[in-house]
Structure formats: structure tokens, C-alpha cells
C-alpha atoms as one frame of an Amber mdcrd trajectory, in Angstrom:
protein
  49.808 136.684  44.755  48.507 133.164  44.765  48.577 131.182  41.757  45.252
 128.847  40.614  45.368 125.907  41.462  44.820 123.427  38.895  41.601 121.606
  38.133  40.845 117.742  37.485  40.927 117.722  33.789  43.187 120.311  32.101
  43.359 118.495  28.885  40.126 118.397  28.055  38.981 118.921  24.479  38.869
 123.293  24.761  42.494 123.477  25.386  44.315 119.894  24.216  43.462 118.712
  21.218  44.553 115.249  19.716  46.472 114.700  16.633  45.977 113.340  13.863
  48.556 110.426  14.949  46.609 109.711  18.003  43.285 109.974  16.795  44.386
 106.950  14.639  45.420 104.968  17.871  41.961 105.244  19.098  40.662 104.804
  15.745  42.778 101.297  15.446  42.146 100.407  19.596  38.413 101.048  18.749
  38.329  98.768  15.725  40.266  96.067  17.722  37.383  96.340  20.742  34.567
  96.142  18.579  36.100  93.265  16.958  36.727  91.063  19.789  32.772  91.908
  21.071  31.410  91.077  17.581  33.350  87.979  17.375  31.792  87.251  20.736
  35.448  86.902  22.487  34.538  89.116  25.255  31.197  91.036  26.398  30.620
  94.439  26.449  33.026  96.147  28.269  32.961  99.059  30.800  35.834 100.426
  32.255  36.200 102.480  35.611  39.677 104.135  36.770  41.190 105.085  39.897
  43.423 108.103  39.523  45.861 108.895  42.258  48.994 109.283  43.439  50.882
 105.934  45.201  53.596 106.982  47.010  51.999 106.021  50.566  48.934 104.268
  51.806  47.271 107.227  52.358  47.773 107.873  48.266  45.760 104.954  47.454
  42.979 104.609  49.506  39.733 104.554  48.456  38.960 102.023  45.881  38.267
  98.702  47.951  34.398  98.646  47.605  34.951  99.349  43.741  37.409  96.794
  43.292  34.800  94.678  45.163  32.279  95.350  42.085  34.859  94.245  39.343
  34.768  91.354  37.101  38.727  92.210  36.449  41.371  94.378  38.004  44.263
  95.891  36.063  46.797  97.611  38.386  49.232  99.837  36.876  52.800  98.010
  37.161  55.277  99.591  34.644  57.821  97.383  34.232  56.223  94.040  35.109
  57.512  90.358  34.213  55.253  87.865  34.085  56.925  86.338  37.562  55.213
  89.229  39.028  51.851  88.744  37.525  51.905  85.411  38.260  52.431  86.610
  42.195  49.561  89.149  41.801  47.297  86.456  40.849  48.354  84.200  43.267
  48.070  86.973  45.819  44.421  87.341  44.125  43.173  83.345  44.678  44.615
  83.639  48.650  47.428  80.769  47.828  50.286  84.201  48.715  50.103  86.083
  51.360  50.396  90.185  50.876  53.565  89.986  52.763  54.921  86.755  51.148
  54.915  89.544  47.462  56.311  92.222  49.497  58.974  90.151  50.706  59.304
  89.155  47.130  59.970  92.288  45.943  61.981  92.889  48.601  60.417  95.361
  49.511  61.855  98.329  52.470  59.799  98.504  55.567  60.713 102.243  56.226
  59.680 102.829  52.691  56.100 104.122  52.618  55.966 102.674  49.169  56.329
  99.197  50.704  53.202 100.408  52.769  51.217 101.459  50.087  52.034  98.045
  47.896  51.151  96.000  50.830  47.757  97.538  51.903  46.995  97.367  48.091
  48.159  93.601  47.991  46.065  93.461  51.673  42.764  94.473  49.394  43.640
  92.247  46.767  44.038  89.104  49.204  41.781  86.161  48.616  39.031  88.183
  45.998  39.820  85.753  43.309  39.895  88.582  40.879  41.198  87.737  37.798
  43.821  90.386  37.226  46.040  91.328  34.267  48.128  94.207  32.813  48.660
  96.496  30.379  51.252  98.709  31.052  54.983  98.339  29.490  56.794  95.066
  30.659  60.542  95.114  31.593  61.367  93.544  28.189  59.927  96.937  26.763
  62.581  98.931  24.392  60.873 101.863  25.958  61.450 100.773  29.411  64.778
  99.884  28.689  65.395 103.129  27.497  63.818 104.954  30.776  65.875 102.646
  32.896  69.157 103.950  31.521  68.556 107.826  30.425  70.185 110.024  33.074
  69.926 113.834  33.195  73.199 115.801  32.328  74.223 119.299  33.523  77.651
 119.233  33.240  77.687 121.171  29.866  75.286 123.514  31.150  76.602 127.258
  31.853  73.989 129.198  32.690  70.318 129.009  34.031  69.032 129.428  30.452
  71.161 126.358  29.706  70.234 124.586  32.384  66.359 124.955  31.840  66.944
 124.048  27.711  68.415 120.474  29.142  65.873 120.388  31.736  62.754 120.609
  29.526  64.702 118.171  27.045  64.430 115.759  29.474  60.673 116.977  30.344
  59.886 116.090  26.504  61.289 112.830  26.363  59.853 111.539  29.877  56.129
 113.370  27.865  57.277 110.768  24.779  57.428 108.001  26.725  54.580 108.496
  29.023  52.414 108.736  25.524  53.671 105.577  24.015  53.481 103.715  27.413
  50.003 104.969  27.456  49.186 104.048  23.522  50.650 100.548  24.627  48.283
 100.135  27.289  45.509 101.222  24.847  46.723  98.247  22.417  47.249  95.548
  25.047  43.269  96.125  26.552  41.515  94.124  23.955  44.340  90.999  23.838
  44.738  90.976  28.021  40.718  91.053  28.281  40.359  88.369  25.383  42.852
  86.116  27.416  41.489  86.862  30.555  37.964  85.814  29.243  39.342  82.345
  27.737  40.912  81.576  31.336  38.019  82.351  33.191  35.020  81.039  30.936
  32.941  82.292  33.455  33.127  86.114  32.613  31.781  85.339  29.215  28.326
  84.913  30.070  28.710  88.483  31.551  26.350  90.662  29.778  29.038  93.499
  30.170  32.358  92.991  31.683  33.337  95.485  34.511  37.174  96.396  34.404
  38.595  98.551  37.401  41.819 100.390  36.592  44.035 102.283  39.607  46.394
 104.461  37.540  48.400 107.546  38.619  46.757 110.591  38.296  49.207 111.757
  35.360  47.720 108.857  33.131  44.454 110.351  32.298  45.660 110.018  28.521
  44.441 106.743  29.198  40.734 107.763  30.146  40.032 109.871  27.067  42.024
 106.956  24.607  39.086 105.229  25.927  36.603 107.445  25.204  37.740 108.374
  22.090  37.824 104.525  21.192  34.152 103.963  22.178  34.565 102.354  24.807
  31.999 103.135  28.088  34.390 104.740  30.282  34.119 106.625  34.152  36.544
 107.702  36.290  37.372 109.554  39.475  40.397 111.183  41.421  41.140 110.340
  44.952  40.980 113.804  45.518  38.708 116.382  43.391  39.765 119.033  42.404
  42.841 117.547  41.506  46.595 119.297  41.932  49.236 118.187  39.727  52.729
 119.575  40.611  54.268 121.742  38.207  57.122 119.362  36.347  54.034 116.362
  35.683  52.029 119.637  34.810  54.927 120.622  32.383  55.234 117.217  31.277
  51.394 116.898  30.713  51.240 119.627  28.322  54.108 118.209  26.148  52.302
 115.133  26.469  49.026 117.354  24.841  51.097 119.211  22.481  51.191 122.305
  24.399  54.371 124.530  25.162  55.713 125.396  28.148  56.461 128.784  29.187
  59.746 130.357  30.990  57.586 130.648  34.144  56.358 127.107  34.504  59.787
 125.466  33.377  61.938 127.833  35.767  59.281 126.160  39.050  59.057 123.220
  37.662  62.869 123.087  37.831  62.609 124.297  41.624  60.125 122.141  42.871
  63.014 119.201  41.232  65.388 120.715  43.115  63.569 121.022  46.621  62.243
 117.862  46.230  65.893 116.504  46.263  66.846 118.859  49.200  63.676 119.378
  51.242  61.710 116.533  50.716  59.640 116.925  53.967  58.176 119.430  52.020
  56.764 117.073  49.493  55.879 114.295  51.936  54.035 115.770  55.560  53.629
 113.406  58.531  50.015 112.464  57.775  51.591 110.573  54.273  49.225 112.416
  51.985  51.443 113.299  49.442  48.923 114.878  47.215  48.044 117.763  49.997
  51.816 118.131  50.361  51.750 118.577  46.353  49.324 120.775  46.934  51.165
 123.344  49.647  54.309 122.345  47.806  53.117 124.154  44.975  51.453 127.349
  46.614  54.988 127.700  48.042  56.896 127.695  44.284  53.669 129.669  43.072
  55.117 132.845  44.572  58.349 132.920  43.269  59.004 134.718  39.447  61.755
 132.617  36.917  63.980 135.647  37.995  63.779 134.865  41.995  64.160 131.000
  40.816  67.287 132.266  39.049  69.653 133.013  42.046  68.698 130.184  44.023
  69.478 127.673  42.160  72.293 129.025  40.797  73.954 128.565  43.950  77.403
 127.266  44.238  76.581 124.360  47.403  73.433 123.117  49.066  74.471 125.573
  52.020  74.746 128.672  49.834  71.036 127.025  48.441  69.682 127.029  51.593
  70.686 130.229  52.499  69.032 132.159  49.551  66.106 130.040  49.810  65.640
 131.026  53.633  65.914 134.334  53.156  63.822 134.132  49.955  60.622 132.584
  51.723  61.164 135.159  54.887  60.319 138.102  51.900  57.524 136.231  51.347
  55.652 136.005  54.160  54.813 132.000  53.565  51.937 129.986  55.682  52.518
 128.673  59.327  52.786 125.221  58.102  55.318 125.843  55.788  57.408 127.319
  58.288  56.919 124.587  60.702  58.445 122.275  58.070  61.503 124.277  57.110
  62.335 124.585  60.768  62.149 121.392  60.990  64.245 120.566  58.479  66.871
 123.226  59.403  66.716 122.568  63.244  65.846 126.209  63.595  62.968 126.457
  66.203  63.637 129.518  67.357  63.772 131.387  64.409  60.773 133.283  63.250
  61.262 133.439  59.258  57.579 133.473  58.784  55.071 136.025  59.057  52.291
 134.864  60.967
């Protein structure tokens, strides 16, 4: 039986609610907006995001004629320095080329990342936007943090064990994604203020026009927005919108919602065959939010117990093995099967019904 696949906005107001904690973010990001307009500091402001994914240049298309439109373009960049902003702006005013910042960042040619980080650089080029950021710098505690957590399994017996560290891990990577997003909140009003004093320009503006490109996970962002009174629109790259099931378990911890035995035991397995048969999770054509997609109609069909004795195997062989026969039960899609004989250099085989 095929599972539902998820729509846009699954934390809207029916099913997450905020608490009390971040209703008083907004509350205190709202006060600290109005202020600034009041005081005349900035205009009006409007604010449009991009969600996505940005794995591959596929990922990220779609936003040039928008970013054409804006007064001031905040990328997301977790992690950032202000070396690298200084690039990005540079990059911005034409005086650095796209591939003079990728070669900065030293940045992999086979990688499709490097791709999607130069065709975004490539729209940038010579716009003169002024750009800034909001996300969490490098010299973030949080960041810090992220940088040097790791994921143990060593004292973990059992599958029930293994899940119980799993989803540990799931609810601190939902912590940090809400304070990284709460920062971003914070940092709007000071970034805008500063970007408005450096270009004097933008405050004649009768309303400033701020365009966002976020991952798709960050719509936490969006409604902080909203909440805070500010005039906010967005859109996905693609609609409806398919989140995999660990950022869907993540997301809900992240909303204050639990997650069930089900949707922890595939969120495991889709961690797991992304490590060990990644061509699932990233097809030829780069567009890694289809592949999340028919990645997750393939985990959609398998129970926590048929999860179990998978990946409780002993080796990746003994994995492989169960898996095969596993998905030759189920009767999976042509296209899946082209991609696991791919993988497994099995062309003759015919482990799919047709």
C-alpha cells in the first residue's frame, strides 16, 4: 500500500502549534521590526523566500527573475565568516568572478554542490545586490557544537536501542535547527538596519523587498515571520512539496510533535541507504527532490518489523542481500529497479515485477 505523500506545509497552525517560548521570539523579533521602521532606520519591509533543496543545480533553480526584483538578497550560509560575505558581495558588485569564490572555497568540480554554488554565484554576478546574512556564523557556540557531535552506536544492542540513540540525535539536530532559525529571526532587523546605512539609497524605498533562498526544512522561518508581523510570501521549488522521512521526523520535534515507531524505524532506513545506495537519493537528471520523492515511496512499503532484519545485518553484503530480496516481495517500480541494478551490476536479473 502506498503511503501519502506529504504536502507543502505540514506545520501549519491545525496540527503544530507554537509555544509559549516561541511565541515570545516573535513577540520580541516583532517589537524589534516595528522599532527600527518607527525610528525610520529602515522602510517597510516585505520578505519573499525560496524554499528548496541545494544539493545540485537542478535543486536551486528557479529564483533568478525574483532575485532580479529584490532590493536585498539573504542566502542561507550556515556557518559563514565575514571573509565569505565579504566574497559574496564582491561577487555581487562584478569585482569576483563566480569561479574566483568557488575556487575560494575550494570547491570539488565532481561535486554537484560545487555546481549548484557556482550557478547560484553565476546569478548573483554583477547585480550589485546588496546582500547580507542571518544564519549562524562559524564563531556560533551552536555551530561549534554541530561541527563536533558525532552519532554513537557502539553501546547499542538491539534495534530498539539503536532507534532510542537514533531519535536522540534526531532531537538535538530539531534543537539546533530551532535556535539557528530563532537566530536568524533576531539578526533580520540589525543586518537590514546595516544594510540600509551602507546603501543610503534603499531608504527612500517606500517598502524594502528582501528575497530569502532557504532549504525547504526552514519554513520555521516563514511563519516566525508571520507571526512577527512582518508581510511575508513564499514558494517551494516544487509544490506539493516531499520532505524525506528523517527531516520529516526532525520537523515534528522541531513542532513539538512525537514521532512514532513507524516513522523513526524508515527514517533510520532511508539513513542507512542513503550511506549505501546513494544513487537512490541522487538520479542522473540531479533533481534530488524527485529522487526524495521515489526514495520515499520505496521505504513507504516497508513495516518497522521488515526494517528490523535489514538493518540488523551483520556486513553491508549480508545488508544487501536482505534488502534485495526484500524489494523483490515487493513488487517495486521499473525505475527503482533500474537503479538497484545499477548499483549491483545485476542487469540480468529481474527482481522487479513489471
Amino acid at each position: 500500500m502506498k503511503e501519502k505523500i506529504l504536502k507543502n506545509d505540514p506545520e501549519k497552525s491545525e496540527e503544530f502549534g507554537e509555544s509559549d517560548e516561541e511565541q515570545g521570539v516573535q513577540n520580541d523579533f516583532r517589537s524589534k521590526i516595528e522599532k527600527l521602521v518607527k525610528q525610520g532606520k529602515i522602510p517597510p519591509t516585505n520578505v519573499d523566500i525560496f524554499f528548496s533543496a541545494h544539493k545540485t543545480t537542478e535543486d536551486i533553480k528557479g529564483f533568478e527573475e525574483r532575485l532580479k526584483n529584490a532590493d536585498i538578497y539573504i542566502p542561507e550560509a550556515l556557518g559563514w565568516d565575514e571573509e565569505a560575505l565579504s566574497s559574496l558581495r564582491e561577487v555581487s558588485e562584478g569585482r569576483k568572478t563566480p569561479r574566483e569564490l568557488i575556487q575560494e572555497l575550494q570547491g570539488n568540480p565532481d561535486n554537484p554542490e560545487y555546481a549548484a554554488q557556482l550557478y547560484r554565484a553565476e546569478m548573483l554576478y554583477g547585480t550589485k545586490k546588496p546582500l547580507g546574512i542571518i544564519d549562524l556564523p562559524d564563531s556560533s557556540q551552536f555551530f561549534e557544537h554541530l561541527k563536533k557531535r558525532v552519532v554513537d552506536f557502539s553501546n547499542s544492542v538491539n534495534f530498539e536501542q539503536i532507534l532510542d540513540t537514533y531519535l536522540a540525535h534526531l532531537e538535538e539536530d530539531a534543537d539546533f535547527e530551532k535556535k539557528r532559525e530563532e537566530h536568524m529571526l533576531d539578526s533580520l532587523g540589525p543586518v537590514l538596519e546595516k544594510l540600509v546605512k551602507e546603501h543610503p539609497e534603499l531608504s527612500k524605498k517606500k517598502g524594502l523587498n528582501v528575497f530569502m533562498t532557504l532549504g525547504s526544512a526552514h519554513t520555521g522561518v516563514y511563519h516566525g515571520l508571520k507571526e512577527g508581523g512582518i508581510e511575508a510570501a513564499r514558494s517551494f521549488k516544487v509544490e506539493p512539496y516531499c520532505w524525506g522521512y528523517e527531516v520529516e521526523a526532525i520537523r515534528r520535534y522541531r513542532f513539538g510533535k512525537p514521532v512514532d515507531e513507524t516513522l523513526a524505524a524508515r527514517a533510520f532506513f532511508e539513513r542507512v541507504l542513503k550511506k549505501l545506495l546513494p544513487e537512490l537519493f541522487m538520479p542522473d537528471d540531479g533533481n534530488s527532490e524527485i529522487s526524495t520523492n521515489v526514495a520515499r515511496r520505496v521505504i513507504s512499503v516497508f513495516s518497522c518489523e521488515e526494517i528490523r532484519p535489514i538493518t540488523e545485518s551483520k556486513n553491508h553484503e549480508q545488508f544487501f542481500d536482505k534488502f534485495l530480496t526484500a524489494v523483490e516481495k515487493k513488487g517495486l517500480k521499473p525505475y527503482v529497479k533500474e537503479i538497484l541494478q545499477k548499483h549491483f551490476a545485476k542487469e540480468e536479473d529481474t527482481l522487479f515485477e513489471e
